[in-house]
TIGU-329209 format. One record per residue (C-alpha): x, y, z; residue in one letter; residue number from 1. Coordinates in steps of 0.02 Angstrom, whole numbers, plus 50000, padded with zeros to 5 digits. Layout:
N
[[X,Y,Z],A,NUM]
...
***
This chain:
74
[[49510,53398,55850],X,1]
[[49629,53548,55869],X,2]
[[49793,53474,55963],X,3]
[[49902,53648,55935],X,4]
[[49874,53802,55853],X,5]
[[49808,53769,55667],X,6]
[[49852,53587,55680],X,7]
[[49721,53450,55660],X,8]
[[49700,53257,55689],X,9]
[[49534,53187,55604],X,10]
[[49530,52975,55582],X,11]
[[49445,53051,55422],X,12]
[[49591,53139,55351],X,13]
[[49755,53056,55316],X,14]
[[49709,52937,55438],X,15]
[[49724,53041,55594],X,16]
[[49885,53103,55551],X,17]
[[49916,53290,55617],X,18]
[[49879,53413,55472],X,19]
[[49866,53592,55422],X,20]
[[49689,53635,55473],X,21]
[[49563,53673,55340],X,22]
[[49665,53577,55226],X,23]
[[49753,53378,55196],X,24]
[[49908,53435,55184],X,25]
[[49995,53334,55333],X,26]
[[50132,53415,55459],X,27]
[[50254,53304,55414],X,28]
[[50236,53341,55242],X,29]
[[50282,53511,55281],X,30]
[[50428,53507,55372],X,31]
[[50511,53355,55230],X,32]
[[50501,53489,55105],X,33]
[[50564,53626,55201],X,34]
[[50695,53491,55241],X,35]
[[50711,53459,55046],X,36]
[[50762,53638,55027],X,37]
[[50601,53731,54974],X,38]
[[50560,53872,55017],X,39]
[[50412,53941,55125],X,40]
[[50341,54030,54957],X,41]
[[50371,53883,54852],X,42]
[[50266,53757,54998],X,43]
[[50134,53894,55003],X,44]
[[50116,53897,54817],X,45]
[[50138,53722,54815],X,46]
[[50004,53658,54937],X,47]
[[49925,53811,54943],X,48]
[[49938,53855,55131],X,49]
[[50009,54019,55207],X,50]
[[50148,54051,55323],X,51]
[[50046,54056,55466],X,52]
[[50009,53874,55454],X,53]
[[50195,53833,55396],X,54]
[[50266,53921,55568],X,55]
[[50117,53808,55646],X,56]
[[50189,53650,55590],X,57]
[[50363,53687,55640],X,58]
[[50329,53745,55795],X,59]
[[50212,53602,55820],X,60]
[[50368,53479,55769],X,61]
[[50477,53601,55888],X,62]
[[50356,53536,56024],X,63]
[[50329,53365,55986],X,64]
[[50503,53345,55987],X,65]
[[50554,53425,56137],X,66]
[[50467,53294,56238],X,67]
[[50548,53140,56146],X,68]
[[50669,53063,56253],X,69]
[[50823,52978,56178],X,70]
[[50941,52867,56266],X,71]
[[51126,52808,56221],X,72]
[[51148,52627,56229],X,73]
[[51321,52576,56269],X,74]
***
């Protein structure tokens, strides 16, 4: 099932986990190695997707996160 634009979850894949569509390479995946410090040519060489799917996953993050709700305990 498509939950955002070129984002997947499939119980068959990575056990449901969201991931680049068309491929296994998981969301999360993305974003650590952006995180790492690689670049967007050196994740699309490297898991061979393109920078239409990278945006995808970090605007998918951007979104998942925006609804998280944190609170301060004192």
């Amino acid at each position: 099932m498509e939950i955002a634009h070129r984002i997947i979850v499939d119980e068959k894949i990575r056990f449901g986990k969201p991931v680049i569509k068309g491929t296994r390479v998981p969301v999360e995946l993305v974003i650590g190695k952006l995180a790492g410090g690689m670049t967007y040519d050196e994740v699309m060489t490297e898991y061979d997707i393109t920078k239409e799917d990278i945006l995808a996953a970090l605007d998918y993050a951007a979104k998942h996160l925006s609804g998280e709700e944190v609170r301060a305990i004192a």
